[in-house]
PyMOL Python script that loads the backbone (N, CA, C, O; Angstrom):
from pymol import cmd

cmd.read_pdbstr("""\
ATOM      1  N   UNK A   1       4.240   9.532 -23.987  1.00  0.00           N
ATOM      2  CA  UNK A   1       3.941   8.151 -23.707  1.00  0.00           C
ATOM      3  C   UNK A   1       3.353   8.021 -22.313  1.00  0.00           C
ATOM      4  O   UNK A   1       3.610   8.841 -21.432  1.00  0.00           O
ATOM      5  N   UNK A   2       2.545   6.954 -22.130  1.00  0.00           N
ATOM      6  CA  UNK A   2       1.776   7.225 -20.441  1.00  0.00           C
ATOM      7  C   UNK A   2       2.505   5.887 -20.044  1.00  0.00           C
ATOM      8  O   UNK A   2       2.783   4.872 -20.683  1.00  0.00           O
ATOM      9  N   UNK A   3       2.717   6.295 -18.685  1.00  0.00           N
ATOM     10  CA  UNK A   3       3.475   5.481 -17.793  1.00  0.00           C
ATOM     11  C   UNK A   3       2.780   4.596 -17.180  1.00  0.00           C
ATOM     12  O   UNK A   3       1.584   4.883 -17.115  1.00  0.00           O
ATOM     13  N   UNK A   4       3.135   3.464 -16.626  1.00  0.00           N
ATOM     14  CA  UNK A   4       1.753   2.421 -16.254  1.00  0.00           C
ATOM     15  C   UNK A   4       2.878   1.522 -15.195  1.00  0.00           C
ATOM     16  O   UNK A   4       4.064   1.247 -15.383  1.00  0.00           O
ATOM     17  N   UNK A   5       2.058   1.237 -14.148  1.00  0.00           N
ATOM     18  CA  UNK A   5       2.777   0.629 -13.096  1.00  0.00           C
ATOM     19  C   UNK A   5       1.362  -0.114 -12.744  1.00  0.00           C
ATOM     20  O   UNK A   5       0.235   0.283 -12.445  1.00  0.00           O
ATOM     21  N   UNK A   6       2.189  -1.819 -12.990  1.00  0.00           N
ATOM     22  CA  UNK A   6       0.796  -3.070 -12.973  1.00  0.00           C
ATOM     23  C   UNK A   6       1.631  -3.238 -11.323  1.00  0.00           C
ATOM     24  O   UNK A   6       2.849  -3.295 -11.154  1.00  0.00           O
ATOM     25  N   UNK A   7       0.256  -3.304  -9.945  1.00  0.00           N
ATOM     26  CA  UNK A   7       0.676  -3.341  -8.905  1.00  0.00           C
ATOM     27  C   UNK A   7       0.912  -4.966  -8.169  1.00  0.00           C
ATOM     28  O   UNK A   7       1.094  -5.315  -7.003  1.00  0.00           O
ATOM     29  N   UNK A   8       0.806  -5.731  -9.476  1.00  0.00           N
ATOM     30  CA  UNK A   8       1.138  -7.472  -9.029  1.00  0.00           C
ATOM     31  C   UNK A   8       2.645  -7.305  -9.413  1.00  0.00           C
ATOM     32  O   UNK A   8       3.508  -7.998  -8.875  1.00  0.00           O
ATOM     33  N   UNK A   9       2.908  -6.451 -10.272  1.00  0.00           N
ATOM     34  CA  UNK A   9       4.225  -6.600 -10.806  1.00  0.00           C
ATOM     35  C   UNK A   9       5.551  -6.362  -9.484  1.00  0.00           C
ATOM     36  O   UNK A   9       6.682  -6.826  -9.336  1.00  0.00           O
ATOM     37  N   UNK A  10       4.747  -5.463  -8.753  1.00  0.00           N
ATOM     38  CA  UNK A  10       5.669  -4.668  -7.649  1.00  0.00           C
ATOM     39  C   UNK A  10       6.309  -5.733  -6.908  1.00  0.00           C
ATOM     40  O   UNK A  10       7.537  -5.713  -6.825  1.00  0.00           O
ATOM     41  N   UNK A  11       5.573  -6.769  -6.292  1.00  0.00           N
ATOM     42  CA  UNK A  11       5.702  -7.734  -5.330  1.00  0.00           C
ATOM     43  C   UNK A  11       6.044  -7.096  -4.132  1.00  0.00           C
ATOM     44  O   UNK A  11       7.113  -7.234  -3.538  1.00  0.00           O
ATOM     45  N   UNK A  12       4.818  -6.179  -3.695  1.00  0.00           N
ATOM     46  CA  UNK A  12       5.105  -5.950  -2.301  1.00  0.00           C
ATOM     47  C   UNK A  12       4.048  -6.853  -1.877  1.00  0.00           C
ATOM     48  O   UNK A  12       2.983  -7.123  -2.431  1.00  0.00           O
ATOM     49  N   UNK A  13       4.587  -7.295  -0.705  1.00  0.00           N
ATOM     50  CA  UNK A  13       3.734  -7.882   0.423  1.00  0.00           C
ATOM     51  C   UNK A  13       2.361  -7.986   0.594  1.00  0.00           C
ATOM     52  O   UNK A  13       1.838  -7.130   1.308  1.00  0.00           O
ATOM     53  N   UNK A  14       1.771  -8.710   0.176  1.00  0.00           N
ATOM     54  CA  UNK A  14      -0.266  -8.605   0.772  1.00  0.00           C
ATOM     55  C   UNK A  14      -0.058  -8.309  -0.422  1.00  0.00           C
ATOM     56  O   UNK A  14       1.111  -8.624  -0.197  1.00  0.00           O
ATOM     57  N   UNK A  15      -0.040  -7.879  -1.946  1.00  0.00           N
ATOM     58  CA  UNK A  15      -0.769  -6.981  -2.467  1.00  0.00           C
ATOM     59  C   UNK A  15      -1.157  -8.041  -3.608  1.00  0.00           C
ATOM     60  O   UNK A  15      -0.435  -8.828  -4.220  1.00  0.00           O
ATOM     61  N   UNK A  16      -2.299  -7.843  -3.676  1.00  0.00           N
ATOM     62  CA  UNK A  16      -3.501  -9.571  -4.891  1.00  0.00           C
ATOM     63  C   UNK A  16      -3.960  -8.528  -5.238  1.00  0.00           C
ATOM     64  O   UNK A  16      -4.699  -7.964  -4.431  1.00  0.00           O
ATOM     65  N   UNK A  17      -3.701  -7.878  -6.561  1.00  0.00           N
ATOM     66  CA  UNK A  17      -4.292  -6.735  -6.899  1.00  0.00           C
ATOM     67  C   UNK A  17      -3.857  -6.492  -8.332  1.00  0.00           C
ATOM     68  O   UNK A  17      -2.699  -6.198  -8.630  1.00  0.00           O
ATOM     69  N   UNK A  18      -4.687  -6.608  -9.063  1.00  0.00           N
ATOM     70  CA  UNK A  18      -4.570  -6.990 -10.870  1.00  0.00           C
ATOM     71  C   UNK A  18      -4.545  -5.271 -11.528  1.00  0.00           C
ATOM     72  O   UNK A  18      -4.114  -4.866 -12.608  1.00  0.00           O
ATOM     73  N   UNK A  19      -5.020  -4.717 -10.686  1.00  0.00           N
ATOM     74  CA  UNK A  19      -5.205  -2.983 -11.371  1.00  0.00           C
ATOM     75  C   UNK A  19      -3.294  -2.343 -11.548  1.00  0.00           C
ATOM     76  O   UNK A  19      -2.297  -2.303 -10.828  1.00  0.00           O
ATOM     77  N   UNK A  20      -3.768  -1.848 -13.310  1.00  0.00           N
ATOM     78  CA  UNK A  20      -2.719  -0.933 -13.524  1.00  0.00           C
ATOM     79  C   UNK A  20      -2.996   0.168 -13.390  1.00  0.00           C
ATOM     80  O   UNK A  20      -4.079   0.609 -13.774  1.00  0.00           O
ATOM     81  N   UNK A  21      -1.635   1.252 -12.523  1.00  0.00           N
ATOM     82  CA  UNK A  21      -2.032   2.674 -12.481  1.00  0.00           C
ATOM     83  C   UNK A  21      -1.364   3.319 -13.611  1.00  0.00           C
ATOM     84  O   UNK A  21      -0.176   3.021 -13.734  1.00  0.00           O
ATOM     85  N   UNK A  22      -2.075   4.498 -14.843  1.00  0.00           N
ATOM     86  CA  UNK A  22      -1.857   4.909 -15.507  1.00  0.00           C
ATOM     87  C   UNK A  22      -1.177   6.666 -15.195  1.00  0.00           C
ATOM     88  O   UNK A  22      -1.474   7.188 -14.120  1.00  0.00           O
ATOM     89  N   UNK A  23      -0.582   7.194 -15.870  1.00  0.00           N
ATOM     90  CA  UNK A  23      -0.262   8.473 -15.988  1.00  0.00           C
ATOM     91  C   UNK A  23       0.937   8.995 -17.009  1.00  0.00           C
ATOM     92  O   UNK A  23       1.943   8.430 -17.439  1.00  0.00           O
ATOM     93  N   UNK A  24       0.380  10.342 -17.207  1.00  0.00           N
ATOM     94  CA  UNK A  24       1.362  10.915 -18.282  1.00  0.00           C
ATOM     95  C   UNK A  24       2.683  11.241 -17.480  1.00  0.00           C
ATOM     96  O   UNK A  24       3.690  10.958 -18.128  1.00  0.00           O
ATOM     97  N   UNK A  25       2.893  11.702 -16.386  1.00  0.00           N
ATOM     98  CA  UNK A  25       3.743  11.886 -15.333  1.00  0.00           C
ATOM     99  C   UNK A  25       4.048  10.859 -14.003  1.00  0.00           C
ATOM    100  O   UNK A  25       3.187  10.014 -13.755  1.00  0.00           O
ATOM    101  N   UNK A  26       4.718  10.895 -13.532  1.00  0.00           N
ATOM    102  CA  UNK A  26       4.773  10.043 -12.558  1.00  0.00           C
ATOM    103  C   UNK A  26       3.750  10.159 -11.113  1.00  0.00           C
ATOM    104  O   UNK A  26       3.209   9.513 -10.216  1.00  0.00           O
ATOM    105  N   UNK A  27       3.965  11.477 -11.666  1.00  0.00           N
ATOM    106  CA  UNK A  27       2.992  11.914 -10.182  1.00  0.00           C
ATOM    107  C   UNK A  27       2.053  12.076 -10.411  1.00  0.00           C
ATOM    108  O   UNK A  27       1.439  12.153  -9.347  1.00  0.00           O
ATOM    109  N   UNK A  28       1.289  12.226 -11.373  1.00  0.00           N
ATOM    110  CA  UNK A  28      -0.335  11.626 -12.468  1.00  0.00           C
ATOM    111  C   UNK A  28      -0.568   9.787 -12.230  1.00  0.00           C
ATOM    112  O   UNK A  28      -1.602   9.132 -12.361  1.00  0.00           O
ATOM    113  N   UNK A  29       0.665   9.385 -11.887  1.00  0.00           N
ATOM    114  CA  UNK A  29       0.352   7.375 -11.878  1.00  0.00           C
ATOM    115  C   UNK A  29       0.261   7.476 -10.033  1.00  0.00           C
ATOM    116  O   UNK A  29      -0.673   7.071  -9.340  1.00  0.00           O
ATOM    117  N   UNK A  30       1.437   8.090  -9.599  1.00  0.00           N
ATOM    118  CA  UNK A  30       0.725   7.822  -8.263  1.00  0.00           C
ATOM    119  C   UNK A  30      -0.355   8.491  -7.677  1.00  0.00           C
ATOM    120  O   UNK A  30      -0.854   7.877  -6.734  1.00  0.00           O
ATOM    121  N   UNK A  31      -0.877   9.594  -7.961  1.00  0.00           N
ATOM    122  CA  UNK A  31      -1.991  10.291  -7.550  1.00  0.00           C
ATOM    123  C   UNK A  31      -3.090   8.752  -7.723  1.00  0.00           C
ATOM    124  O   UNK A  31      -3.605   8.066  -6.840  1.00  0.00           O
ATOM    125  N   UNK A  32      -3.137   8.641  -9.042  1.00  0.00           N
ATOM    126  CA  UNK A  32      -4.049   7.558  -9.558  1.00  0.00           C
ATOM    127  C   UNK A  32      -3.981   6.113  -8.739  1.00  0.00           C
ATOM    128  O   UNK A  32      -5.029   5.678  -8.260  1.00  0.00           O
ATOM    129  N   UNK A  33      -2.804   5.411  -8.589  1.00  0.00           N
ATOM    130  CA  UNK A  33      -2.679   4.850  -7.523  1.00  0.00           C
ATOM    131  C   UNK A  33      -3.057   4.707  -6.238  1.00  0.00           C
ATOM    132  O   UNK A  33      -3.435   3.750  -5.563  1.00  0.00           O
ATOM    133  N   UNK A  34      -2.817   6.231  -5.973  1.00  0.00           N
ATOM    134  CA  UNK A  34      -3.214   5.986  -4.211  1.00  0.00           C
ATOM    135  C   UNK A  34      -5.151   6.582  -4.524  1.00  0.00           C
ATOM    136  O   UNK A  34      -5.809   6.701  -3.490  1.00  0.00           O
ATOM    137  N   UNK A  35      -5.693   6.814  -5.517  1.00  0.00           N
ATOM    138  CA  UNK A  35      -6.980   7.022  -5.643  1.00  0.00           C
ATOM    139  C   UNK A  35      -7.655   5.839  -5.959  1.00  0.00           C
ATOM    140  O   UNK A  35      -8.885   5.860  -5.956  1.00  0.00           O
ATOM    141  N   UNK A  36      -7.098   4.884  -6.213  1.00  0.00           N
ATOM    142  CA  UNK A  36      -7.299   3.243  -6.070  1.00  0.00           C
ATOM    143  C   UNK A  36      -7.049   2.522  -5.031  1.00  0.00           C
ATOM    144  O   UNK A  36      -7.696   1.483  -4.900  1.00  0.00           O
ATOM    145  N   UNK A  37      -6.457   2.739  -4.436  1.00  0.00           N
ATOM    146  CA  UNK A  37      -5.649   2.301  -3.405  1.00  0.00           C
ATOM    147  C   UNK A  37      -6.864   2.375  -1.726  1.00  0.00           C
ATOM    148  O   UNK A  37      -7.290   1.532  -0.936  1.00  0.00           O
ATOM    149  N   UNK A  38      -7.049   4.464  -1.950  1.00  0.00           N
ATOM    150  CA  UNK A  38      -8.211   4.626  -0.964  1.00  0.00           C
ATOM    151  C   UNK A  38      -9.312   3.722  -1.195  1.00  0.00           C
ATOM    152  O   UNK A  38      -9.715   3.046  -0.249  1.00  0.00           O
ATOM    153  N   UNK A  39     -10.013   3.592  -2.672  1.00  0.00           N
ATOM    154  CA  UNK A  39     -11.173   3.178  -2.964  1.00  0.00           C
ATOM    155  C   UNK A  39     -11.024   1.762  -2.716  1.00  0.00           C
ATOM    156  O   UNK A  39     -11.719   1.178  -1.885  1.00  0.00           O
ATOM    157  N   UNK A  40     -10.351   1.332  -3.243  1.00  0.00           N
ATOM    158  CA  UNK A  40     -11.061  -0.455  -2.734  1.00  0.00           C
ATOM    159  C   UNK A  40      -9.614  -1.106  -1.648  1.00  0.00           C
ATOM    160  O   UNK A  40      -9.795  -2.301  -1.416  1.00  0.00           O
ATOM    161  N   UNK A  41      -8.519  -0.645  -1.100  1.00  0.00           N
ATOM    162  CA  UNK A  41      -8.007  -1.210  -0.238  1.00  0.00           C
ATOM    163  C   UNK A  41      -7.615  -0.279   1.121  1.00  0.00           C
ATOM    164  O   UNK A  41      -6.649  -0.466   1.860  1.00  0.00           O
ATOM    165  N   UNK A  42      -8.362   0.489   1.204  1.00  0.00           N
ATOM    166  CA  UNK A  42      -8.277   1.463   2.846  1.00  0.00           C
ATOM    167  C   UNK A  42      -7.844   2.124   2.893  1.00  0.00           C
ATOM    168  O   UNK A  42      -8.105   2.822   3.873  1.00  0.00           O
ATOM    169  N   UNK A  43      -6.323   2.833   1.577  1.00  0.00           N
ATOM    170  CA  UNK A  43      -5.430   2.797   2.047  1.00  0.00           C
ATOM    171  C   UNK A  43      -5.046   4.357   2.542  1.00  0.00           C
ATOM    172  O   UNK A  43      -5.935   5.025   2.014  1.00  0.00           O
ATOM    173  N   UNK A  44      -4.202   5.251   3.263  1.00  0.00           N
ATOM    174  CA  UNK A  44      -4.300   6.696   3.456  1.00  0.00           C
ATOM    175  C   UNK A  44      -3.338   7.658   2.386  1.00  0.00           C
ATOM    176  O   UNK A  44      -3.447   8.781   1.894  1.00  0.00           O
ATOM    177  N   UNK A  45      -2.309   6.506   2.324  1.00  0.00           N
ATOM    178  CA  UNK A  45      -0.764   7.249   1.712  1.00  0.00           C
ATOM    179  C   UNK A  45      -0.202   6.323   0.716  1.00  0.00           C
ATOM    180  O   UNK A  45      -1.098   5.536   0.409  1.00  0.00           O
ATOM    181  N   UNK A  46       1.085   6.018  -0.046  1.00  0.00           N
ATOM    182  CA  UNK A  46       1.771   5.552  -0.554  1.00  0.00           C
ATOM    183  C   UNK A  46       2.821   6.381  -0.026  1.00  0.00           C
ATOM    184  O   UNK A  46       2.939   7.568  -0.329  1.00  0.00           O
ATOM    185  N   UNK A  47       3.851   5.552   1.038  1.00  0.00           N
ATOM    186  CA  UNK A  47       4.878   5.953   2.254  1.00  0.00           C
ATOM    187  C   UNK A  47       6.254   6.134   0.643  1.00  0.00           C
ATOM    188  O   UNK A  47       6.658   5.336  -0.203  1.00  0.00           O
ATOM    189  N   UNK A  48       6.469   7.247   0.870  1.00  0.00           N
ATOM    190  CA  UNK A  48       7.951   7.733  -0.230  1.00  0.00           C
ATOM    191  C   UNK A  48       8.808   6.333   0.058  1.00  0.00           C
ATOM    192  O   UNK A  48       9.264   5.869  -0.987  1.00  0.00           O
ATOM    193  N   UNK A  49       9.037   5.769   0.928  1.00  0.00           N
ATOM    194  CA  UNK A  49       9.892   4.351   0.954  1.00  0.00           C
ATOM    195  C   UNK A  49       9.491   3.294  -0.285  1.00  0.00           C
ATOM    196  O   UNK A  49      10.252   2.690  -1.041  1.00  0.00           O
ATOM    197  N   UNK A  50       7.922   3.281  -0.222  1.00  0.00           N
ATOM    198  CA  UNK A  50       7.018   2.329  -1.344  1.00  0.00           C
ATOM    199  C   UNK A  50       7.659   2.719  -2.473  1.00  0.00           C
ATOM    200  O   UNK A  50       8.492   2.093  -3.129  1.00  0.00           O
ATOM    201  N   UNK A  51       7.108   4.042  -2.691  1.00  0.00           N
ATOM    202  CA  UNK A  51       6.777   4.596  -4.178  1.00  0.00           C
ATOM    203  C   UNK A  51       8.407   4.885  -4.503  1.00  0.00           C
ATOM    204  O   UNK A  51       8.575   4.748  -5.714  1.00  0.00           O
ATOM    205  N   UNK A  52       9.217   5.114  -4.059  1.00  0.00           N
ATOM    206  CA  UNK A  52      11.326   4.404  -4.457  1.00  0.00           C
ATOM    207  C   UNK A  52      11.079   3.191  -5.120  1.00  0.00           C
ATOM    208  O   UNK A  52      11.342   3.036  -6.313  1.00  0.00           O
ATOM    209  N   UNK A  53      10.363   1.932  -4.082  1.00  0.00           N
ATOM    210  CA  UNK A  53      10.891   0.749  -4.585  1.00  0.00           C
ATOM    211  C   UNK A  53       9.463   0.463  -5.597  1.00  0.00           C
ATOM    212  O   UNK A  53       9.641  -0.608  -6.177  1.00  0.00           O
ATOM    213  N   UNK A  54       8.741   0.797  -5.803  1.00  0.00           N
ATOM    214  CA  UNK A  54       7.855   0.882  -6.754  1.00  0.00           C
ATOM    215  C   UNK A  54       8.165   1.353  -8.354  1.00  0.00           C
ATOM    216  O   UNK A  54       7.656   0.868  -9.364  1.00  0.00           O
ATOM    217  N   UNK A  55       9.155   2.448  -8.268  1.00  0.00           N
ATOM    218  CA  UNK A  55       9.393   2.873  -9.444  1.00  0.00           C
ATOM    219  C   UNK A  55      10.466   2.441 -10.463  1.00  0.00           C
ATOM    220  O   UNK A  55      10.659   2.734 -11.643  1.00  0.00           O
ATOM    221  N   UNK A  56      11.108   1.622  -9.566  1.00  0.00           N
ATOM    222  CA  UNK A  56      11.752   0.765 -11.131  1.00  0.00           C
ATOM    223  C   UNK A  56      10.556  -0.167 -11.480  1.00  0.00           C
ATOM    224  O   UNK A  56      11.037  -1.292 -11.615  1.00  0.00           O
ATOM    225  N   UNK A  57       9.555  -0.195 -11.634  1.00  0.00           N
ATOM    226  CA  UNK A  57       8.177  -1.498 -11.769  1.00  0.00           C
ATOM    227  C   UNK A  57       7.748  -0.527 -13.095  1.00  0.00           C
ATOM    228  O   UNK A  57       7.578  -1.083 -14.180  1.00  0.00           O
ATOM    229  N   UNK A  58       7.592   0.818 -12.983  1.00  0.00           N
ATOM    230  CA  UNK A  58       7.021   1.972 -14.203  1.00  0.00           C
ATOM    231  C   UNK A  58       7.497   1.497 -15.508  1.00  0.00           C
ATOM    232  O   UNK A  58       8.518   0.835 -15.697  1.00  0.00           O
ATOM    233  N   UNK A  59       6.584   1.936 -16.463  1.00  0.00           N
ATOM    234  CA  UNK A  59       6.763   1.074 -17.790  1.00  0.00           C
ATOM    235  C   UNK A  59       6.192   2.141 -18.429  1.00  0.00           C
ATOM    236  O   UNK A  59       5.194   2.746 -18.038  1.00  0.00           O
ATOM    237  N   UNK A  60       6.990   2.424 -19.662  1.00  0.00           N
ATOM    238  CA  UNK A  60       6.129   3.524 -20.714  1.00  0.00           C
ATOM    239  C   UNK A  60       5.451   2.500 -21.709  1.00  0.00           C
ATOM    240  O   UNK A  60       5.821   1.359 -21.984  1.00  0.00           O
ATOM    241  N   UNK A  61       4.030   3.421 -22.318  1.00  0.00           N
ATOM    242  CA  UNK A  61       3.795   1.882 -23.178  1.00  0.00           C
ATOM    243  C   UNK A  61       3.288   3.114 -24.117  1.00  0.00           C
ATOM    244  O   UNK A  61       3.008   4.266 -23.785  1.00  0.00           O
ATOM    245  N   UNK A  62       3.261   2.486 -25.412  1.00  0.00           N
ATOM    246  CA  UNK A  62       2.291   3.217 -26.666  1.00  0.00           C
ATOM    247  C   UNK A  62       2.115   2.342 -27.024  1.00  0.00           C
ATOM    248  O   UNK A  62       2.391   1.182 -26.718  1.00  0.00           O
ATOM    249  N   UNK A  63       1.160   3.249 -28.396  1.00  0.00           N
ATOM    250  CA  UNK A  63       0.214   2.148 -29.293  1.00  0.00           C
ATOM    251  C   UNK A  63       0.599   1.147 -29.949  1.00  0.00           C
ATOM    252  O   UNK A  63       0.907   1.639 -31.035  1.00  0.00           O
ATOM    253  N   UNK A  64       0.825  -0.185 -30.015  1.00  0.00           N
ATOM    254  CA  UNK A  64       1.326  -0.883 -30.677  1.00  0.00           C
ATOM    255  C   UNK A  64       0.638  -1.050 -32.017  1.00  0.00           C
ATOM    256  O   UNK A  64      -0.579  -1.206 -32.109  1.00  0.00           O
ATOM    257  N   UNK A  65       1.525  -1.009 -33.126  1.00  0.00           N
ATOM    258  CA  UNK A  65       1.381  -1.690 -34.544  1.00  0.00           C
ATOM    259  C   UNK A  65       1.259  -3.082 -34.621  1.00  0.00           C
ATOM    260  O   UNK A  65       2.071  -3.707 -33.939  1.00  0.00           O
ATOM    261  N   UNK A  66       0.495  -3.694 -35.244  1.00  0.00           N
ATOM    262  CA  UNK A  66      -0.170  -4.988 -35.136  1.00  0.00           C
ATOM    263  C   UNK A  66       0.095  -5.117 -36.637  1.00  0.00           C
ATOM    264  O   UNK A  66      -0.247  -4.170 -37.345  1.00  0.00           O
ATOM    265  N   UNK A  67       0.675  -6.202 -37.205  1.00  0.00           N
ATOM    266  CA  UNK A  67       0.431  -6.258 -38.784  1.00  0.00           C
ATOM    267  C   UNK A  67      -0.591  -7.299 -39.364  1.00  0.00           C
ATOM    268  O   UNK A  67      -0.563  -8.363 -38.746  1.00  0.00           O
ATOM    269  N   UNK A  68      -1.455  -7.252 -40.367  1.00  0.00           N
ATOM    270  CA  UNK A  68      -2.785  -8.810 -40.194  1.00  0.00           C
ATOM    271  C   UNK A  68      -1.936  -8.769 -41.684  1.00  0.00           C
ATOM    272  O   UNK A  68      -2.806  -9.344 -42.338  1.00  0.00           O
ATOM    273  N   UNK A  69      -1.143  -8.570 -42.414  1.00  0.00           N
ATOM    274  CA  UNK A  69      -0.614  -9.137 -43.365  1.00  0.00           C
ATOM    275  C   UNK A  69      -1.666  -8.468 -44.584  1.00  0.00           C
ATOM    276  O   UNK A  69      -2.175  -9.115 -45.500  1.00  0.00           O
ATOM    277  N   UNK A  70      -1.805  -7.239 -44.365  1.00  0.00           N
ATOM    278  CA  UNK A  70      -2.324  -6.203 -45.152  1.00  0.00           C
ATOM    279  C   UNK A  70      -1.725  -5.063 -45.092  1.00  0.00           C
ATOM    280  O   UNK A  70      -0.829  -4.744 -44.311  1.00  0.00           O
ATOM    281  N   UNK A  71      -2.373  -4.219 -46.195  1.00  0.00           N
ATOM    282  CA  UNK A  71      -1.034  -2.896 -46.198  1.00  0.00           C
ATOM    283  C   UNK A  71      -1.515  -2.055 -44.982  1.00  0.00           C
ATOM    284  O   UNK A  71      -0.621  -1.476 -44.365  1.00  0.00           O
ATOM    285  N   UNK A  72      -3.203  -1.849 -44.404  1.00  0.00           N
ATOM    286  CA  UNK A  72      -3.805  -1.540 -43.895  1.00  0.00           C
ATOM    287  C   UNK A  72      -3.187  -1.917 -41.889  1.00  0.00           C
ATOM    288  O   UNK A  72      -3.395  -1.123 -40.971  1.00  0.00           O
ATOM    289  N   UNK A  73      -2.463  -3.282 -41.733  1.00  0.00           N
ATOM    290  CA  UNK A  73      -2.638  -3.667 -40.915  1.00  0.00           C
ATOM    291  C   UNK A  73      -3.469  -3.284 -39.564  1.00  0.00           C
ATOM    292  O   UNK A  73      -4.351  -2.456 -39.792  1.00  0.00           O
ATOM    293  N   UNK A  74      -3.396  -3.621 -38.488  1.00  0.00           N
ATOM    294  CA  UNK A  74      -4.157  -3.049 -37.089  1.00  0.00           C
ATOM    295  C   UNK A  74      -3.598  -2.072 -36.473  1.00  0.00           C
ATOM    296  O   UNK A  74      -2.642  -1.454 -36.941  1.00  0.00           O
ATOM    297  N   UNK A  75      -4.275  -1.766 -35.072  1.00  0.00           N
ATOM    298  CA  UNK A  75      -3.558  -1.046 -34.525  1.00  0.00           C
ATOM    299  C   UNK A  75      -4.245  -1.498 -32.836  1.00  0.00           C
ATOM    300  O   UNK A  75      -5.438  -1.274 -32.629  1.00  0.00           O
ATOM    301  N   UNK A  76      -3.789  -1.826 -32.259  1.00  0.00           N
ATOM    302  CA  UNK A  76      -4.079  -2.196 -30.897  1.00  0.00           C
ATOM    303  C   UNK A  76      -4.021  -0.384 -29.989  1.00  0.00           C
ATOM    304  O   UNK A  76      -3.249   0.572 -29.913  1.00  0.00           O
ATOM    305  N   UNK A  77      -5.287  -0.773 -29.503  1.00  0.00           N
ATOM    306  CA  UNK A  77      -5.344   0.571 -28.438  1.00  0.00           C
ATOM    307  C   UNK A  77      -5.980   0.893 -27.438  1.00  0.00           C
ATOM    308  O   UNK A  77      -7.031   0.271 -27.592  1.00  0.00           O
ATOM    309  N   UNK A  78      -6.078   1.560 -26.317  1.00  0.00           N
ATOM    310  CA  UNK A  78      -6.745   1.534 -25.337  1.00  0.00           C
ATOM    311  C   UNK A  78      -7.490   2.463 -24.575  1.00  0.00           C
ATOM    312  O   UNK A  78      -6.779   3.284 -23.993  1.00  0.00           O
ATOM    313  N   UNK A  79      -8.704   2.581 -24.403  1.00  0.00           N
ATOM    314  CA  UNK A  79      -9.357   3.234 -24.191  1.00  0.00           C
ATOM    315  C   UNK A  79      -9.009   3.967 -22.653  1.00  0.00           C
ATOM    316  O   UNK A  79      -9.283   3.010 -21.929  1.00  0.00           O
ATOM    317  N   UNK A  80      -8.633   4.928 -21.833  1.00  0.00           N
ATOM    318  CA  UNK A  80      -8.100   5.439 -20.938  1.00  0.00           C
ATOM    319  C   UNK A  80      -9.201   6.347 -20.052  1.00  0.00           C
ATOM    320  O   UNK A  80      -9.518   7.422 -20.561  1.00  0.00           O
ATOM    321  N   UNK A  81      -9.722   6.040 -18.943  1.00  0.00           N
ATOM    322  CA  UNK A  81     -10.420   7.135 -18.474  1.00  0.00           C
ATOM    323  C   UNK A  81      -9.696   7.073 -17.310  1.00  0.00           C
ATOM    324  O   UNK A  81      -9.298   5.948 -17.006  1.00  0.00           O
ATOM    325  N   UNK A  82      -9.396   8.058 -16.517  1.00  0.00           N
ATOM    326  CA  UNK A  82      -8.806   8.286 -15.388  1.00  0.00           C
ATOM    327  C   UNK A  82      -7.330   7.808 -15.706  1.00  0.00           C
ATOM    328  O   UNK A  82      -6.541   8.061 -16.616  1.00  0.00           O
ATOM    329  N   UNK A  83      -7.284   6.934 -14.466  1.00  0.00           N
ATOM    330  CA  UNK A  83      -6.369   5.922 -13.929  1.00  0.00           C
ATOM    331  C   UNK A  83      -6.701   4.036 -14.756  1.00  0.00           C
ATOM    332  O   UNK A  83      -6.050   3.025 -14.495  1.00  0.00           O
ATOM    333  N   UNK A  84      -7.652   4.127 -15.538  1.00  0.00           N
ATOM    334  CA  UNK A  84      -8.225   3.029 -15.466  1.00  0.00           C
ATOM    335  C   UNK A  84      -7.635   2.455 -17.102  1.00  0.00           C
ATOM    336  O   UNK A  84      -7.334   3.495 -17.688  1.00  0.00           O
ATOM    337  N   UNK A  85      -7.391   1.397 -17.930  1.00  0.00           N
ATOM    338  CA  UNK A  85      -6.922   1.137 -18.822  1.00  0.00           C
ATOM    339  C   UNK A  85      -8.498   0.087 -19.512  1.00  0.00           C
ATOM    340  O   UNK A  85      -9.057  -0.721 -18.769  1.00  0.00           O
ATOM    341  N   UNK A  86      -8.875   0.272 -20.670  1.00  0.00           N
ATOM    342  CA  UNK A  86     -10.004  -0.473 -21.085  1.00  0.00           C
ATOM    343  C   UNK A  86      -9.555  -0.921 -22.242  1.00  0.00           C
ATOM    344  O   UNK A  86      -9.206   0.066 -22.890  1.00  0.00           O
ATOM    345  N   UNK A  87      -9.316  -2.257 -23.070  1.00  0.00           N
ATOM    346  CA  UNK A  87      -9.305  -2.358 -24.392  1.00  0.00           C
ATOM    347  C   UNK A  87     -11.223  -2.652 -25.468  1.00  0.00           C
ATOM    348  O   UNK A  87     -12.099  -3.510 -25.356  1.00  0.00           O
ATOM    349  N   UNK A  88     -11.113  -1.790 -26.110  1.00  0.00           N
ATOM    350  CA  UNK A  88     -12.544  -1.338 -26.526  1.00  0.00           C
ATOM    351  C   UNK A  88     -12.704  -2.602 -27.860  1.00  0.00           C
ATOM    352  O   UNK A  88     -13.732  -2.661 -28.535  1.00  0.00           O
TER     353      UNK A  88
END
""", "prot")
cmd.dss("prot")
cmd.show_as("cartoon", "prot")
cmd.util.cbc("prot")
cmd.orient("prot")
């Protein structure tokens, strides 16, 4: 299951920031994190103090079953490149 930490969810301080970090491991979501983090907010590190109170915020998610009231029903899913989450 890939782990996903939405960084509005965290409620740290300053942070207006709608991007979820994805990973199969934890340390696959923060790598990805702080590779978001450099790119559009400056940033150098994610301080081990953060990423403690960050990680009760981690969420496993899979594919959800969708039923449209066919035997066939849906299947909701998401397209994954990197760190980045796309619904296609």
């Amino acid at each position: 299951m890939t782990k996903t930490l939405g960084f509005r969810d965290t409620g740290v301080a300053g942070v207006d920031c709608d991007f979820v970090a994805l990973g199969e491991t934890e340390e696959e979501l923060f790598r990805n994190a702080l590779e978001h983090g450099r790119t559009f907010h400056g940033m150098e590190d994610i301080p081990k103090h953060l990423q403690e109170r960050m990680r009760k915020f981690i969420r496993e998610e899979k594919t959800a079953s969708i039923s449209d009231g066919t035997q066939n029903g849906m299947q909701r899913t998401f397209l994954k490149i990197g760190g980045l989450r796309f619904r296609p």
